[in-house]
Each structure stands twice: as C-alpha cells, then as structure tokens.
N, CA, C and O atoms as a printed pandas DataFrame, in Angstrom:
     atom_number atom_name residue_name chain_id  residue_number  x_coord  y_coord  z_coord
0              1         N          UNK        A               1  -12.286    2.265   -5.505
1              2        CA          UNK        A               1  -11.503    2.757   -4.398
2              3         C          UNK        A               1  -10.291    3.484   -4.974
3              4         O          UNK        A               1   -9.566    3.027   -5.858
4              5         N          UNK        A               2  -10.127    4.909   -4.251
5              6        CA          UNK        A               2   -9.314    5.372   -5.398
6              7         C          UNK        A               2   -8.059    5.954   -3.101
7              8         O          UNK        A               2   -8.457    6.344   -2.004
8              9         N          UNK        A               3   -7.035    5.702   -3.535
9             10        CA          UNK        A               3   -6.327    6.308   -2.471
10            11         C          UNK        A               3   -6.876    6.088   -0.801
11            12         O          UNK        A               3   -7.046    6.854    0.148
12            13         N          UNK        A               4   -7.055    4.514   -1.041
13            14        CA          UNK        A               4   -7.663    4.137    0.364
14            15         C          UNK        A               4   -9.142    4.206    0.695
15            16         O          UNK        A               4   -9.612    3.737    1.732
16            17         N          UNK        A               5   -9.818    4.793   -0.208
17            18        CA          UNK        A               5  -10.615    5.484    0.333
18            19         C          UNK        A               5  -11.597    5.301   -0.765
19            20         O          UNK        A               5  -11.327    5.277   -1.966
20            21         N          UNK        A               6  -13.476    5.100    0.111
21            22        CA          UNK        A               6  -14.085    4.823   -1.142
22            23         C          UNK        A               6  -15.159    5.510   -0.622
23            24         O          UNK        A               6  -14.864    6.038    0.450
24            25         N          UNK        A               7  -16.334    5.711   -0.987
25            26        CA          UNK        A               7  -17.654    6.288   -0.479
26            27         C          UNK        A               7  -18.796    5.229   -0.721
27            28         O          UNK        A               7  -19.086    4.677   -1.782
28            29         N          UNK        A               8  -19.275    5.104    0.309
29            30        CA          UNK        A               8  -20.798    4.227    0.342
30            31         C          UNK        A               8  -21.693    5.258    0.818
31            32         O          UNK        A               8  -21.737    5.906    1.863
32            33         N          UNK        A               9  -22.614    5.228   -0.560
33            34        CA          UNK        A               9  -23.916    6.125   -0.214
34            35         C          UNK        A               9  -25.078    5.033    0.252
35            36         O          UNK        A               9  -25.303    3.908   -0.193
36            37         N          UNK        A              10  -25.729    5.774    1.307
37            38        CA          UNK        A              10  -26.643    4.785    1.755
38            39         C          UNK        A              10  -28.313    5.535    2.177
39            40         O          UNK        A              10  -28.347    6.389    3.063
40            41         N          UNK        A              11  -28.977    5.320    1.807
41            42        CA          UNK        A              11  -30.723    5.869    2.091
42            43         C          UNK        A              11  -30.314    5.848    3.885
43            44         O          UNK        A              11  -29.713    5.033    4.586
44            45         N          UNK        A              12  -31.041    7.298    4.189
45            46        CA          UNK        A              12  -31.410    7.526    5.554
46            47         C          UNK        A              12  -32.184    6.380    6.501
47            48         O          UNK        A              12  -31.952    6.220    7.699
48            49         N          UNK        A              13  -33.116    5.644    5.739
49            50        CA          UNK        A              13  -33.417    4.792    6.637
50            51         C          UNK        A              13  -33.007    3.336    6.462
51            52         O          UNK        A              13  -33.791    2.553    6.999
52            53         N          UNK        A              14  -31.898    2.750    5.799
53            54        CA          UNK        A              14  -31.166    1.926    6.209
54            55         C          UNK        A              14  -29.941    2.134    6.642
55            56         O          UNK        A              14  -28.998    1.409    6.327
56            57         N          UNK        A              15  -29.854    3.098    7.369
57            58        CA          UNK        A              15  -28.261    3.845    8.117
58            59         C          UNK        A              15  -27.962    3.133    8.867
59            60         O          UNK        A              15  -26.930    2.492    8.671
60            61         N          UNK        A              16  -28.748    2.921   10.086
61            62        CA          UNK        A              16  -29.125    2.493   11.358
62            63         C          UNK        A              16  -28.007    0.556   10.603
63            64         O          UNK        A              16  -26.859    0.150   10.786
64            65         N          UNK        A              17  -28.992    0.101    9.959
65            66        CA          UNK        A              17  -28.858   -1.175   10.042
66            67         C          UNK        A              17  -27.594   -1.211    9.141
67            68         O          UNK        A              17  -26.910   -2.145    9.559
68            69         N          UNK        A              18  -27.105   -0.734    8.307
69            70        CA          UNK        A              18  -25.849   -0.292    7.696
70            71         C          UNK        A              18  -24.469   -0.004    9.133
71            72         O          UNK        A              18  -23.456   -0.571    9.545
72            73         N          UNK        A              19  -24.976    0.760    9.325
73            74        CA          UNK        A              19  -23.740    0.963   10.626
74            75         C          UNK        A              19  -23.812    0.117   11.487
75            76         O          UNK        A              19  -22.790    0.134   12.172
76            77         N          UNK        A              20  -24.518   -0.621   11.797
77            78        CA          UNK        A              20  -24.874   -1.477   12.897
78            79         C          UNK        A              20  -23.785   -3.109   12.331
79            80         O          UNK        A              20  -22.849   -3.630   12.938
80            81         N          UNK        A              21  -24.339   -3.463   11.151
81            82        CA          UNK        A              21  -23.822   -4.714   10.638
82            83         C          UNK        A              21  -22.517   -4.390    9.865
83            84         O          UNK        A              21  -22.019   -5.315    9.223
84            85         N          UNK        A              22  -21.920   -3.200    9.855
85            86        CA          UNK        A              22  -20.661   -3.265    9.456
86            87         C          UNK        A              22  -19.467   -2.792   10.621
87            88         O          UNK        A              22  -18.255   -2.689   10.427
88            89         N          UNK        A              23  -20.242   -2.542   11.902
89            90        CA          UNK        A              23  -20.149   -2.043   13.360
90            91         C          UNK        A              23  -18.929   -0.763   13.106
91            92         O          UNK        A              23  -17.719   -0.949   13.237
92            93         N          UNK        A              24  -19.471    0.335   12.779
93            94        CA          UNK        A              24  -18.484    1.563   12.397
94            95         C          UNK        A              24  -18.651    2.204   13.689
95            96         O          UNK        A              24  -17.867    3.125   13.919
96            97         N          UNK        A              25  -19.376    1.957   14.447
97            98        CA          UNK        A              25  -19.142    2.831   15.397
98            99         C          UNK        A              25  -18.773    2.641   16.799
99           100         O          UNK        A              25  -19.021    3.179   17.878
100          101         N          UNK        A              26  -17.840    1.313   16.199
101          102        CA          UNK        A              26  -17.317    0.369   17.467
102          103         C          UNK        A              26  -15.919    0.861   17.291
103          104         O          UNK        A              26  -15.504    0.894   16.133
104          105         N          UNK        A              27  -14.897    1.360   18.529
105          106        CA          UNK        A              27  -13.822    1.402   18.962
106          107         C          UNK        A              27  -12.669    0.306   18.418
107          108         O          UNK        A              27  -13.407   -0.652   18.650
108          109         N          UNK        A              28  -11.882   -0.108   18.071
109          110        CA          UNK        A              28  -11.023   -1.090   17.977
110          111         C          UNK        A              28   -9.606   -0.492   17.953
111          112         O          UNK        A              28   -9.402    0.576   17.375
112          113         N          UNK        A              29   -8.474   -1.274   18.671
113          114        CA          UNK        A              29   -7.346   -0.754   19.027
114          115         C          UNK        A              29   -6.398   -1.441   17.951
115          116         O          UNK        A              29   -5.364   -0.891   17.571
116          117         N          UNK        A              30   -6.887   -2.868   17.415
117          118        CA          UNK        A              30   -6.490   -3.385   16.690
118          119         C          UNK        A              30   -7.443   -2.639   14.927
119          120         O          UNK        A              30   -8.632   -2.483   14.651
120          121         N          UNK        A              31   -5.971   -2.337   14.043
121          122        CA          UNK        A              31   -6.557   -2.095   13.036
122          123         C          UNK        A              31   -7.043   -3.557   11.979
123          124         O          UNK        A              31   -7.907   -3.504   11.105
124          125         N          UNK        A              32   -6.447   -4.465   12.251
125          126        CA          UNK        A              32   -7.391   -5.962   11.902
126          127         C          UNK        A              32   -8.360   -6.516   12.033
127          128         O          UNK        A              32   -8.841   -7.432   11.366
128          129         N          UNK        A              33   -8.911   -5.735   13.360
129          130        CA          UNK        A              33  -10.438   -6.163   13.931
130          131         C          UNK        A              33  -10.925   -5.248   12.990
131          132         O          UNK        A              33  -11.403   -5.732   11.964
132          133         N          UNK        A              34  -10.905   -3.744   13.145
133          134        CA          UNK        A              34  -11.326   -2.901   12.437
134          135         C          UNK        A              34  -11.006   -2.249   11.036
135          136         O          UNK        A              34  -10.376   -1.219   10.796
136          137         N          UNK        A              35  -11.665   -3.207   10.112
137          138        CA          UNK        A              35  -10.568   -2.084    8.750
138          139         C          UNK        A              35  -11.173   -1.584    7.861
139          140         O          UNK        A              35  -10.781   -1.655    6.697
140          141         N          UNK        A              36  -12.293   -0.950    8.232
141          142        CA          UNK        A              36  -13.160    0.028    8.038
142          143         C          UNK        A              36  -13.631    0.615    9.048
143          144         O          UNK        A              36  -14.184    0.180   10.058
144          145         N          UNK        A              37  -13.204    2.324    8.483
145          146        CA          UNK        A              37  -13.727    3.559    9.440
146          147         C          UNK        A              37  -14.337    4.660    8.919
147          148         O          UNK        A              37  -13.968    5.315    7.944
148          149         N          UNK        A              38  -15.266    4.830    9.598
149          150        CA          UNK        A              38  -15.931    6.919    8.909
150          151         C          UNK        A              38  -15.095    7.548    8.965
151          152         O          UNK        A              38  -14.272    7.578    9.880
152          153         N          UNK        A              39  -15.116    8.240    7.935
153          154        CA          UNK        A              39  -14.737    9.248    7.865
154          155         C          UNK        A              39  -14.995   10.878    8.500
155          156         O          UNK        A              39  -14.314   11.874    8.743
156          157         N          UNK        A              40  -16.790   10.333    8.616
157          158        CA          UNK        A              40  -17.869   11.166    8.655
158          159         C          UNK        A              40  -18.557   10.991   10.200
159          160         O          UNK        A              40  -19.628   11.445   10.601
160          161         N          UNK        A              41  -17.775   10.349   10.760
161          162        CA          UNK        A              41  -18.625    9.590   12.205
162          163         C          UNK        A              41  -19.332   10.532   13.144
163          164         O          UNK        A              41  -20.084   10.011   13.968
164          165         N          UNK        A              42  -19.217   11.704   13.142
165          166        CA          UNK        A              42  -20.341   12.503   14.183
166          167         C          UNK        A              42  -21.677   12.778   13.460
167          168         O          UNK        A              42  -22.835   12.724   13.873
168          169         N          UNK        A              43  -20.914   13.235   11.688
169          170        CA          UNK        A              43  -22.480   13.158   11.151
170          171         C          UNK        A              43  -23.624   11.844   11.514
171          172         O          UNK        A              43  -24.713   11.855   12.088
172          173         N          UNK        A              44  -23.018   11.026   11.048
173          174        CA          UNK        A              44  -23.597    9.921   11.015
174          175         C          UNK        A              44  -24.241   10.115   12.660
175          176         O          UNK        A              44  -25.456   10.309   12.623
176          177         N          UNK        A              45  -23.782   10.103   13.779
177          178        CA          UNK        A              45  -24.113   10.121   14.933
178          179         C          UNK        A              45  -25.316   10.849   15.316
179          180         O          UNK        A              45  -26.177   10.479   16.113
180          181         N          UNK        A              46  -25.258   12.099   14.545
181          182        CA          UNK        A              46  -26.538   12.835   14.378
182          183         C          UNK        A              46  -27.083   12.805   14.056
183          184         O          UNK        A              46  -28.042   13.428   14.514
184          185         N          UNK        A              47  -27.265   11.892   12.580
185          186        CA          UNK        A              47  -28.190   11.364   11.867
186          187         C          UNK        A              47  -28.912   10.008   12.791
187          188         O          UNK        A              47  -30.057    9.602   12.591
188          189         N          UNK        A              48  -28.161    9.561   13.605
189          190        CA          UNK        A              48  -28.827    8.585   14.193
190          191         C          UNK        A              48  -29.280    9.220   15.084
191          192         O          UNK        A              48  -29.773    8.282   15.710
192          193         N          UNK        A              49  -29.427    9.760   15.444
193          194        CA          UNK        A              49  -29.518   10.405   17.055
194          195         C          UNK        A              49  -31.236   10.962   16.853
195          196         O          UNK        A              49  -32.225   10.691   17.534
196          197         N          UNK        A              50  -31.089   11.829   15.637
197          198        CA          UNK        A              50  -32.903   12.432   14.906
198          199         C          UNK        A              50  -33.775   11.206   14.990
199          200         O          UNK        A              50  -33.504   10.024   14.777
200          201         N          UNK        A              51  -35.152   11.936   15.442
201          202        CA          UNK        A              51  -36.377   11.597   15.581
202          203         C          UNK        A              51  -36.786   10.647   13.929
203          204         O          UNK        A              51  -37.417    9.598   13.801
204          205         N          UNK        A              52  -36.177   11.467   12.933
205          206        CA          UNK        A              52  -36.858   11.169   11.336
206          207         C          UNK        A              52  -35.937    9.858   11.346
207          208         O          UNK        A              52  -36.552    8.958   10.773
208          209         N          UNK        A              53  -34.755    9.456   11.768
209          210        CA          UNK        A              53  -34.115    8.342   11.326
210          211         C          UNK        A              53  -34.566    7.615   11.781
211          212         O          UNK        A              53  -34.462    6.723   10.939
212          213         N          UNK        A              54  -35.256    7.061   12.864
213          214        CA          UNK        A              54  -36.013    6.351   13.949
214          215         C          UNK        A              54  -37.033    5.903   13.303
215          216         O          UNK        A              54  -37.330    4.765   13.666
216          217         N          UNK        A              55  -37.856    6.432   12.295
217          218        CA          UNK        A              55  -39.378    6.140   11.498
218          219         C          UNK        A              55  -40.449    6.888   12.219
219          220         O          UNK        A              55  -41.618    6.510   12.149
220          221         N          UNK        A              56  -40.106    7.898   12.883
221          222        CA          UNK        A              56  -40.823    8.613   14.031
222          223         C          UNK        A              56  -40.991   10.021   13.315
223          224         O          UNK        A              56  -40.167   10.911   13.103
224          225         N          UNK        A              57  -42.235    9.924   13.040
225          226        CA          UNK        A              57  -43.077   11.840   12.934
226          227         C          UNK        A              57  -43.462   12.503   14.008
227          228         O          UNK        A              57  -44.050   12.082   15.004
228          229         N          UNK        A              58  -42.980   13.905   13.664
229          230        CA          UNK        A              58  -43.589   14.723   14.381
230          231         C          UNK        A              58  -45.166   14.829   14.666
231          232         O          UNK        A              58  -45.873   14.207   13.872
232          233         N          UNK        A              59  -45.864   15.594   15.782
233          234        CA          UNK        A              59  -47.451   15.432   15.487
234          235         C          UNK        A              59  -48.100   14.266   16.362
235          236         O          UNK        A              59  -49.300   14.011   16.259
C-alpha cells in the first residue's frame, strides 16, 4: 500500500463474489462501516452488468 491506496487484481469471474463479500458496492455514510472503496466503481458495474461475467455465452 503505497499513499492510501493499493490495487487488487482479480479474474473476471470471481468479481461478482469478490465485490459481493467485501460489499464495495454498498453506500455507507459512516467511513468505519466502510473502509474500503473503488476507485473504479462504474467499471466494475459494467463488468457486472455483461452477459460474459454471468458464465453466460452468446449462441
């Protein structure tokens, strides 16, 4: 962790369960509940949002 700030790389198809169990894409007003945040949070949103992150092919 260099200046607050660190990067977790994570495979496309454990995103889902990655964001889910570290709940990043939950609201909190309190920064104690929450003290980890994306940086990246719409990507990620879109990445969840695709058919391929799901385990779902086209066809």
């Amino acid at each position: 962790m260099s200046e607050g700030q660190t990067v977790l790389s994570v495979r496309k198809a454990c995103l889902f369960y990655i964001v889910s169990r570290l709940r990043l894409l939950d609201e909190a007003d309190d920064p104690a509940i929450q003290q980890i945040v994306m940086a990246n949070k719409e990507e990620i949103k879109i990445l969840l949002k695709s058919p391929q992150s799901m385990g779902k092919t086209h066809g």
